[in-house]
C-alpha positions as CSV (number, residue, x, y, z in Angstrom):
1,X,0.4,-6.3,9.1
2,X,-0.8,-5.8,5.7
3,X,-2.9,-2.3,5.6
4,X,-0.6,0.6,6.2
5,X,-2.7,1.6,9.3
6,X,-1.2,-1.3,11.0
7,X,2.3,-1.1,9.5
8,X,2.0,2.8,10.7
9,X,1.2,1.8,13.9
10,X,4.0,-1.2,14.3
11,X,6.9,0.6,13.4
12,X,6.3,4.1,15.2
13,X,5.7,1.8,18.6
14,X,8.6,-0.3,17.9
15,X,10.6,3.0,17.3
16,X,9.3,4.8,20.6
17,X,10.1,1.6,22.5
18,X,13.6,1.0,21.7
19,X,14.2,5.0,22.0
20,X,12.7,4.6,25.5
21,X,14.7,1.7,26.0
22,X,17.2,2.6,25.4
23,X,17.0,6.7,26.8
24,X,16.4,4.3,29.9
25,X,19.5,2.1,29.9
26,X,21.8,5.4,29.0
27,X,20.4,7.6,32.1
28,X,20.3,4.5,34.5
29,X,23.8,2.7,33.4
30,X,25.6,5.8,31.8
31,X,29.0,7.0,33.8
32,X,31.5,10.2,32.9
33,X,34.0,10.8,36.0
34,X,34.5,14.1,35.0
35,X,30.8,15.1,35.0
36,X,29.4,16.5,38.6
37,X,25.9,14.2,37.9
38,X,25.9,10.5,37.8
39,X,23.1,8.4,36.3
40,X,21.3,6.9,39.3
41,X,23.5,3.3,38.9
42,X,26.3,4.9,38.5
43,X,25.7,6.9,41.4
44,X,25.0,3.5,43.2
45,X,28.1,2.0,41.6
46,X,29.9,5.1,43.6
47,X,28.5,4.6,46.7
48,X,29.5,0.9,46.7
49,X,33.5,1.3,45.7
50,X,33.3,4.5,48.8
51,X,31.8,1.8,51.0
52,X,34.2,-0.7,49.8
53,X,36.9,1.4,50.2
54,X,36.2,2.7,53.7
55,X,35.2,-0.8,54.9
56,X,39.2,-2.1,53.6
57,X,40.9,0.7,55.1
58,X,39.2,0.3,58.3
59,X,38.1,-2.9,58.9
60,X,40.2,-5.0,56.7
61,X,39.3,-8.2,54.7
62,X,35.9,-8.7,57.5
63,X,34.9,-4.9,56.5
64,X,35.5,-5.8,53.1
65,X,33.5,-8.9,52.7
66,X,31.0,-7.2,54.6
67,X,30.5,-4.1,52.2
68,X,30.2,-6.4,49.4
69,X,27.5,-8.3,51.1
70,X,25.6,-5.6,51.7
71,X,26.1,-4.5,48.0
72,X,24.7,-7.8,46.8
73,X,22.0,-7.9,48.8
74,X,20.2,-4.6,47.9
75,X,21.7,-4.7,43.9
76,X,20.7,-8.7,43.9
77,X,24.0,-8.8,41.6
78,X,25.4,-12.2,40.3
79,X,29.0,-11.3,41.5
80,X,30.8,-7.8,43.2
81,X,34.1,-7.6,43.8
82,X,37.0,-4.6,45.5
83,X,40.1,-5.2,43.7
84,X,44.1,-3.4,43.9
85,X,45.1,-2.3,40.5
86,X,46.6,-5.8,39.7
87,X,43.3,-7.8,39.7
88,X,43.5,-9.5,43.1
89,X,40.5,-9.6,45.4
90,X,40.9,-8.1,48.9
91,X,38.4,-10.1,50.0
92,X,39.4,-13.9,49.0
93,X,42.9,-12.7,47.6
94,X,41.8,-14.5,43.9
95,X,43.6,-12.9,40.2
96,X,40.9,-11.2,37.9
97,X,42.8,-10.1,35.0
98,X,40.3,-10.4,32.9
99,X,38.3,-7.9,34.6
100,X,41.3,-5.0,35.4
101,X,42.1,-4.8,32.0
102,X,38.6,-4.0,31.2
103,X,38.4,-1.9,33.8
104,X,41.6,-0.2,32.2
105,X,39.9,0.3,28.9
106,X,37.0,2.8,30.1
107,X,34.9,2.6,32.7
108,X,32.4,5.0,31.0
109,X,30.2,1.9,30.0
110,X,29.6,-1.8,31.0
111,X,31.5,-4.7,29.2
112,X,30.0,-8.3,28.5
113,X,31.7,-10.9,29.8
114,X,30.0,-14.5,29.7
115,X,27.0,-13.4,28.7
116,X,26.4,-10.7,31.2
117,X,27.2,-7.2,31.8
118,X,30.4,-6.2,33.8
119,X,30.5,-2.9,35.6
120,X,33.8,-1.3,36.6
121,X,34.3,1.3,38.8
122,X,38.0,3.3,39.3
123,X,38.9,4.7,42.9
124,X,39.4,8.3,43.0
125,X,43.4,8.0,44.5
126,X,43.5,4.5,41.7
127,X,44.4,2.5,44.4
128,X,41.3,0.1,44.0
129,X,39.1,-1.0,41.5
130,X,35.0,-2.2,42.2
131,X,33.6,-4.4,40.0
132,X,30.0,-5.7,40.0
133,X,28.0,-8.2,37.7
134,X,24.8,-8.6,36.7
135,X,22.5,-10.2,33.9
136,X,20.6,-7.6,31.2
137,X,17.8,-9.5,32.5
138,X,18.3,-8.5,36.1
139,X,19.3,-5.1,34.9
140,X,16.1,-4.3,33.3
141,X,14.1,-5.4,36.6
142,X,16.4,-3.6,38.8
143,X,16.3,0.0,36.6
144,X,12.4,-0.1,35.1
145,X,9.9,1.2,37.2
146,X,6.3,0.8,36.5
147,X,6.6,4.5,35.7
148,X,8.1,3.9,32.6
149,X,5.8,1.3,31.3
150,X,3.2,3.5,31.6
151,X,4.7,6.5,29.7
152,X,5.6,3.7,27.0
153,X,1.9,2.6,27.3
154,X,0.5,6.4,26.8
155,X,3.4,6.7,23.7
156,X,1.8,3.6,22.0
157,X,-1.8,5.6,22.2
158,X,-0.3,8.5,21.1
159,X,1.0,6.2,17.7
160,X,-2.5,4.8,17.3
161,X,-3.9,8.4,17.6
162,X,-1.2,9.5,15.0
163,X,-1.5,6.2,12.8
164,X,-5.7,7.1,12.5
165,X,-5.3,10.6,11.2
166,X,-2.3,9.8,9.1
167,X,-4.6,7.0,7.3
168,X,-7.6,8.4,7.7
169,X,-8.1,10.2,4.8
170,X,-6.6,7.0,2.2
171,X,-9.6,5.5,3.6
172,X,-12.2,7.4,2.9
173,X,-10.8,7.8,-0.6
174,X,-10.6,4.7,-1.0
175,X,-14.5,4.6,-0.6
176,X,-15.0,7.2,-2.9
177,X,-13.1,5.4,-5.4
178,X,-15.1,1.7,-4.7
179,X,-18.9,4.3,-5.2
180,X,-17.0,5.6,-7.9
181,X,-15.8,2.6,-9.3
182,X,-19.4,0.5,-9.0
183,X,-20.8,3.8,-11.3
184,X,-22.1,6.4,-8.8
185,X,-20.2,9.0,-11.0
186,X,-21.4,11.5,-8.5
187,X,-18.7,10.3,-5.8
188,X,-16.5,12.5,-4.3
189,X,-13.8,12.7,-1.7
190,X,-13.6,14.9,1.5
191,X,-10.7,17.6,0.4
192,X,-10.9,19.9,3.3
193,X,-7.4,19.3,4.7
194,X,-4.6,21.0,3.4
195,X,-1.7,18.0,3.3
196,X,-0.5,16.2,0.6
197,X,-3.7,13.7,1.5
198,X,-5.9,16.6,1.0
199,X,-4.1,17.3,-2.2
200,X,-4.3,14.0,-3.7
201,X,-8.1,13.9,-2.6
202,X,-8.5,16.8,-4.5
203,X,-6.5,15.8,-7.7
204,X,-9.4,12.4,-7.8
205,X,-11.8,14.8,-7.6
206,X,-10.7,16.9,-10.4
207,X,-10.4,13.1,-12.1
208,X,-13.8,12.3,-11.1
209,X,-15.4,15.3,-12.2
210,X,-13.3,14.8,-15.7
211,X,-14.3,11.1,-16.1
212,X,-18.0,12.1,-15.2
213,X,-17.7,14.5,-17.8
214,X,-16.4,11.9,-20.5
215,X,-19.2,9.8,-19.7
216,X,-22.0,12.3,-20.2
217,X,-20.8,13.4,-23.3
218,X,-20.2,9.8,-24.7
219,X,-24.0,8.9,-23.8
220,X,-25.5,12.4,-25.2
221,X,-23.4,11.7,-28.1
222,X,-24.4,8.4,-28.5
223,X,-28.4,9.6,-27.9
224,X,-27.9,12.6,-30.4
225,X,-26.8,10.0,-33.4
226,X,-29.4,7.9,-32.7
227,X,-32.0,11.0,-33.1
228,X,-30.1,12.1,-35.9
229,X,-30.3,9.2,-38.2
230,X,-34.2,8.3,-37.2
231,X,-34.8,11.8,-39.7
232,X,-33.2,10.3,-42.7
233,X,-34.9,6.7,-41.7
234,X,-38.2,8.2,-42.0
235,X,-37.4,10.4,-45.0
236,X,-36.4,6.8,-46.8
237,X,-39.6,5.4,-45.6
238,X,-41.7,8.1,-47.0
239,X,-39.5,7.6,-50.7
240,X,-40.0,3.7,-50.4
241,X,-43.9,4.5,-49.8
242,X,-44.0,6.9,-53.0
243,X,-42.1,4.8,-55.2
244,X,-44.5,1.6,-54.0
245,X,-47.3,3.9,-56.1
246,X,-45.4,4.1,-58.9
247,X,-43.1,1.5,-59.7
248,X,-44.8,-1.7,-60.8
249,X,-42.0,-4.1,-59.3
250,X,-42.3,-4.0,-55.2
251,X,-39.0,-6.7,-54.7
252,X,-36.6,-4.1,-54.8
253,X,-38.6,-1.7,-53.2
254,X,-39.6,-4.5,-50.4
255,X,-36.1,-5.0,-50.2
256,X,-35.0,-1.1,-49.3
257,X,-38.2,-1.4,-46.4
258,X,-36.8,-4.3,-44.8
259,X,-33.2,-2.8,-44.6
260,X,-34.7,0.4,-43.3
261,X,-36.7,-1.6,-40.8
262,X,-33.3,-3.0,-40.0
263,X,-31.3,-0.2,-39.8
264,X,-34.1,1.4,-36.9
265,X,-34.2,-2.2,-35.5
266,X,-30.4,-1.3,-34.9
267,X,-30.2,2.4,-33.8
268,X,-33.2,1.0,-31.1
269,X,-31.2,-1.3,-29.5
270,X,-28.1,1.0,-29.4
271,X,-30.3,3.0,-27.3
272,X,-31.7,0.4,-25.4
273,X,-27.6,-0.5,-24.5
274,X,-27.1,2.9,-23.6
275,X,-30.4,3.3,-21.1
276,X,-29.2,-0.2,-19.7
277,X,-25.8,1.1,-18.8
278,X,-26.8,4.1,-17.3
279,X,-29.8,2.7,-15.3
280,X,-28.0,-0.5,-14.9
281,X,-31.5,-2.1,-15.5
282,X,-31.6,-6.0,-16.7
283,X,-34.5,-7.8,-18.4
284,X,-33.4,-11.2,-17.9
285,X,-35.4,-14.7,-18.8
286,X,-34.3,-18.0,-20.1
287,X,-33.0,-18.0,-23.1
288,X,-32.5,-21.5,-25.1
289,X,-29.1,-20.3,-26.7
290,X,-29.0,-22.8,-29.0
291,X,-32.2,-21.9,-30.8
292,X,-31.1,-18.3,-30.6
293,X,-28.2,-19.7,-32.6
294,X,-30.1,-21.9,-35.1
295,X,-32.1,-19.0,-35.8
296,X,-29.8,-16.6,-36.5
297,X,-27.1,-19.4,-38.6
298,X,-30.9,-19.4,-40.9
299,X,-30.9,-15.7,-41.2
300,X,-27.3,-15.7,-42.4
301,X,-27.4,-17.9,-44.5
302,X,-28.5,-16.2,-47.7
303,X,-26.1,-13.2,-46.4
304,X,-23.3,-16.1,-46.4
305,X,-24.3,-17.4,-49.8
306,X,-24.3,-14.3,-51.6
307,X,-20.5,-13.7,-50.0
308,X,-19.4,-17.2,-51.7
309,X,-19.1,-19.2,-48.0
310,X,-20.8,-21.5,-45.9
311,X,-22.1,-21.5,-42.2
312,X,-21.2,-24.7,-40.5
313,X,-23.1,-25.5,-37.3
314,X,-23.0,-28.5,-35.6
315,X,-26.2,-29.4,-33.8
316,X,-25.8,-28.4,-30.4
317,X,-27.3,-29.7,-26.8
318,X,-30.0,-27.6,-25.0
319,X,-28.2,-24.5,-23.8
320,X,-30.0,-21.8,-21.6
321,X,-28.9,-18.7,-20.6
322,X,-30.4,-16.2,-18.5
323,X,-30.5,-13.1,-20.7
324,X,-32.2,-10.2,-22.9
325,X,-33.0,-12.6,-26.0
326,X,-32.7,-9.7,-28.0
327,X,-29.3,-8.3,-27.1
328,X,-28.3,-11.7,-27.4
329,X,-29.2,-11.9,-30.9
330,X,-28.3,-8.6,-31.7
331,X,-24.4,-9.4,-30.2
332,X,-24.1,-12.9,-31.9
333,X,-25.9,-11.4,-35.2
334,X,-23.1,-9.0,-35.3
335,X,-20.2,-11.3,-34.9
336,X,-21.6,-14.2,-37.6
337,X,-22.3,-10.9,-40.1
338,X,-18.5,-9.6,-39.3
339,X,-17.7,-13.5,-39.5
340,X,-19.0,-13.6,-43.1
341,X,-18.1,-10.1,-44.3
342,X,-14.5,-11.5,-44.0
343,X,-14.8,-14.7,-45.3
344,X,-12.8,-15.8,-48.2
345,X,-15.1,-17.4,-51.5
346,X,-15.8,-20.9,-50.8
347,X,-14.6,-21.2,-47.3
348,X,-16.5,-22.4,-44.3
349,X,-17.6,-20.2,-41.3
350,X,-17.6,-22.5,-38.3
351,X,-20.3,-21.5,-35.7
352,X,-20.4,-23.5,-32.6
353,X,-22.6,-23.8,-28.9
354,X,-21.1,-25.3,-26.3
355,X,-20.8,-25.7,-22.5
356,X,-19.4,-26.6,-19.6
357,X,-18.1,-25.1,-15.8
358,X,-21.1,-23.2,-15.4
359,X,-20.0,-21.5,-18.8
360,X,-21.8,-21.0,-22.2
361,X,-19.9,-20.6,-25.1
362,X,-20.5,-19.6,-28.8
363,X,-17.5,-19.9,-30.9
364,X,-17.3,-18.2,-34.2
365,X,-14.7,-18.6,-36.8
366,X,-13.7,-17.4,-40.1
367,X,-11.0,-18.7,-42.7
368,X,-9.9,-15.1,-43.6
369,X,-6.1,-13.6,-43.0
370,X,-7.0,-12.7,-39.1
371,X,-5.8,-9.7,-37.4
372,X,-2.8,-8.2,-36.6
373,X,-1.8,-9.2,-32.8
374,X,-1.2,-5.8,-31.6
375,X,-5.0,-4.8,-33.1
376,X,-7.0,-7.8,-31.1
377,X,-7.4,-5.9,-28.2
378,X,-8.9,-2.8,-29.7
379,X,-10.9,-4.9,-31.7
380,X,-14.2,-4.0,-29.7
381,X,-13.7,-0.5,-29.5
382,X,-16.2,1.6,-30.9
383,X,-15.4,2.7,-34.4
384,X,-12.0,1.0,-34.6
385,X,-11.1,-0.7,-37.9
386,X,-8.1,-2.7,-39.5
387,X,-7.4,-1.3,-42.7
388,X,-4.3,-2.7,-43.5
389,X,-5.9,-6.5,-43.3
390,X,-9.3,-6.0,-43.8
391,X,-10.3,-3.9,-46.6
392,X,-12.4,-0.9,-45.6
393,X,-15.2,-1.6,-49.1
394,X,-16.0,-4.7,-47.1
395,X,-16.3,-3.1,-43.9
396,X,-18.9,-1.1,-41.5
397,X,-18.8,1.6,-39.5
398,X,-17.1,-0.1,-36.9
399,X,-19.9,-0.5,-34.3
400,X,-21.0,-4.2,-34.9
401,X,-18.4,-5.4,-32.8
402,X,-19.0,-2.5,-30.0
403,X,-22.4,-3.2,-29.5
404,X,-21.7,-6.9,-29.1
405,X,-19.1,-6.3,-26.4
406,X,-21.5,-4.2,-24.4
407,X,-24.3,-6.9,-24.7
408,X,-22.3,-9.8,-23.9
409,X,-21.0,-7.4,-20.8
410,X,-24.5,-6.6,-19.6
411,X,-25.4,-10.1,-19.6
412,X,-22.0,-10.3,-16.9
413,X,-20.0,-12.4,-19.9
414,X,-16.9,-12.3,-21.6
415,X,-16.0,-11.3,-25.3
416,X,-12.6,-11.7,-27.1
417,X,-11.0,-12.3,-30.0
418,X,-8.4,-14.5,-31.5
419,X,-6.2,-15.2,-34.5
420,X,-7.1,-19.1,-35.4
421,X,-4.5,-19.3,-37.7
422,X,-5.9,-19.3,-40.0
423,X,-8.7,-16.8,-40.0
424,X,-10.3,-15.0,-36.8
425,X,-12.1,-16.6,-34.2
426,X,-14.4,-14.4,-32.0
427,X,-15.9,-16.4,-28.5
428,X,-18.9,-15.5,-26.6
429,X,-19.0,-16.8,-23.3
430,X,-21.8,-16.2,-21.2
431,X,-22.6,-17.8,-17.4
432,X,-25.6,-20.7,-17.4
C-alpha cells in the first residue's frame, strides 16, 4: 500500500473492524451482576447455572448431568461444568481448583485457560458455581451473525467513500503540478473547497501564477536586450561603412565588420534559444560532431594563439548527433572561447570527442587555477562570474556559458563542470 489512498483506506477498515470486533465480543461476552441487563451470553450463561441449579436440587446428580447436556448441546461448548464452592463437580464428583479460584477472582469477564476461554458464573445464594468452556474460535461462530458482517461490509464502503474525497483533491493537484511541470504554465488547480486541501491548492496557485510571472518577465527581458543592442549594432555598421570611404586601410575596419557580424550572429541565436524554449520547437538533423569540432578547434586557433596557448585535438572517430548544427556550434564555441580566455601562456587546451553507451561526449580542458568548489554549480547561470579566481579584464558578460547550457539542454544532453586539477574541465555530453 504505497499511495495514501490505499494506506487511508487500510487503516480506517482495520480500525472499524477491530472497534466492531470487539463492541461485539463486549455486548455478547460482557457480565456485571449488579446490573438489571445482561449481554445476551451472559444472559445464556444465567439461564444455564438456574437450570443447573434447579436440575441438582431436584433431580440430583441424573438432573444434573442432564442440564449440562442440554447446555452443551445448544452452546456446542468444549466442556460445562456445576460446581460447590470447593471445586468439586456434582456431576462426576472431580476437584477443579483451578477453575474456583478463577471463578473467585471476577466473574465479570472470561479467563484463558489452555488456550481457550473459561466462563464462570456465581449462584445467587454462592452455594454453586457454573463454569463453561469454549474456544475464541467457537465463540466468534456462536456470537456473529451475518448481520454484523454486513454492517462491517457497508463501514468498509463508507472508508473507501471517505478515503476518495479525503485524497481526491492531492490528486488532482498532483496533475496540475505534472501540466505544470512539463511547461503548460497556464495550469491550475481546482480551489473551490474550503479545507486545508483547498488551501494548499490555492497556495500552488498563487505559486503558479508567481512562477508564470518570473518566466514572462525573464523571456521579455531577454527579447527586449536583444532589440536593444541590434540599435547600437546597426549604428556601428553605418560608422564601419563611413570610415570604409575614408580611411585608406580596410584591415582594421574589416576587422570591426566581422566582430559586429559576430556580435548579431550571437544576439540571433539567443533569440532563437529563447523562441525554442517557449515553443519547445526542435530542428534536428545529423550532425557529424566531430567535424563540428574540427571546425571550430580551426576557428580558435588564431584566438588561442594570440592568448599564448595551444588547442590540442586528437583526431576523433565519426561521431553523429542528431541536433541543430548551429546551437551546437554556438554551445561548444562558447566553452573552447571560455577554455582559452583562461588559459595560462604556453599551456595546452585539450579538446576531445568521444563515445560510447549511446553517449557523445566533448571534453574540454584548460590548465588554468579552476574554480572554487562551491562556484561549479552556478557556473551556468546567466550572468554569474568568479572574480576572486578569474580576473574580471579577462572575462565576458557572463552569458557564454548560459547559452551553452540551454543548447546542450534543448538537444536533451547534459552540461557540467569540473575542477581537473589542474585547470577546469567543462564536458558536453549529448545522446547518439
Amino acid at each position: 500500500m504505497g499511495s495514501m489512498f490505499a494506506k487511508i483506506l487500510g487503516w480506517a477498515s482495520f480500525t472499524l473492524t477491530i472497534t466492531v470486533v470487539a463492541t461485539i465480543a463486549v455486548s455478547v461476552i460482557g457480565y456485571n451482576p449488579n446490573a438489571s441487563l445482561h449481554a445476551p451470553f451472559s444472559s445464556m450463561l444465567g439461564l444455564g447455572l438456574a437450570d443447573a441449579e434447579r436440575a441438582w436440587e431436584t433431580g440430583g446428580r441424573e438432573g444434573a448431568r442432564d442440564s449440562v447436556t442440554r447446555f452443551l448441546n445448544v452452546t456446542h461448548a468444549s466442556f460445562a461444568a456445576i460446581t460447590d464452592m470447593n471445586g468439586i463437580d456434582l456431576v462426576t464428583g472431580e476437584l477443579h481448583p483451578n477453575l474456583i479460584r478463577g471463578a473467585r477472582k471476577g466473574s465479570r469477564f472470561p479467563f484463558f485457560r489452555q488456550g481457550e476461554l473459561t466462563f464462570a458464573r456465581i449462584s445467587t445464594n454462592g452455594k454453586y458455581c457454573f463454569f463453561v468452556v469454549l474456544s475464541p474460535a467457537r465463540l466468534v461462530l456462536t456470537t456473529v451473525q451475518p448481520a454484523h458482517l454486513l454492517v462491517l461490509a457497508v463501514l468498509v464502503l463508507l472508508c473507501y467513500a471517505f478515503a476518495y474525497h479525503l485524497t481526491s483533491p492531492l490528486r488532482e493537484l498532483r496533475a496540475a503540478m505534472d501540466t505544470f511541470g512539463a511547461g503548460n504554465f497556464d495550469a491550475r488547480a481546482p480551489n473551490h473547497r474550503m479545507d486545508e486541501f483547498g488551501a494548499l491548492a490555492r497556495t500552488f496557485n498563487r505559486m503558479a501564477a508567481h512562477i508564470q510571472g518570473l518566466v514572462s518577465i525573464e523571456r521579455r527581458l531577454l527579447l527586449d536586450i536583444s532589440h536593444e543592442l541590434r540599435s547600437p549594432l546597426a549604428r556601428l555598421s553605418v560608422a564601419v561603412e563611413l570610415a570604409r570611404s575614408s580611411q585608406p586601410s580596410v584591415l582594421p575596419l574589416d576587422r570591426i565588420q566581422k566582430e559586429a557580424d559576430r556580435l548579431n550572429d550571437l544576439i540571433s541565436q539567443m533569440l532563437q534559444v529563447a523562441r525554442l524554449e517557449s515553443q519547445n520547437a526542435r530542428t534536428m538533423q545529423p550532425v557529424r560532431l566531430d567535424e563540428l569540432v574540427r571546425d571550430i578547434v580551426n576557428d580558435c586557433s588564431i584566438e588561442a594563439s594570440a592568448h599564448g596557448c595551444a588547442l590540442v585535438f586528437p583526431v576523433p572517430g565519426e561521431v553523429t548527433v542528431p541536433g541543430d548544427p548551429e546551437l551546437l556550434r554556438r554551445a561548444i564555441e562558447n566553452v573552447m572561447r571560455n577554455a582559452i580566455r583562461y588559459a595560462p601562456p604556453e599551456s595546452k587546451v585539450e579538446v576531445v570527442v568521444e563515445d560510447g553507451a549511446g553517449k557523445a561526449r566533448v571534453r574540454i580542458r584548460d590548465q588554468g587555477t579552476g574554480v572554487p568548489e562551491e562556484a561549479l554549480p552556478h557556473l551556468f547561470d546567466p550572468f554569474f562570474r568568479v572574480d576572486s579566481d578569474r580576473n574580471r579584464a579577462r572575462g565576458g558578460v557572463g552569458l557564454g556559458l548560459s547559452i551553452a547550457r540551454r543548447a546542450v539542454e534543448l538537444h536533451k544532453g547534459k552540461l557540467w563542470a569540473s575542477n581537473a586539477h589542474p585547470g577546469l574541465q567543462v564536458d558536453i555530453e549529448l545522446p547518439l
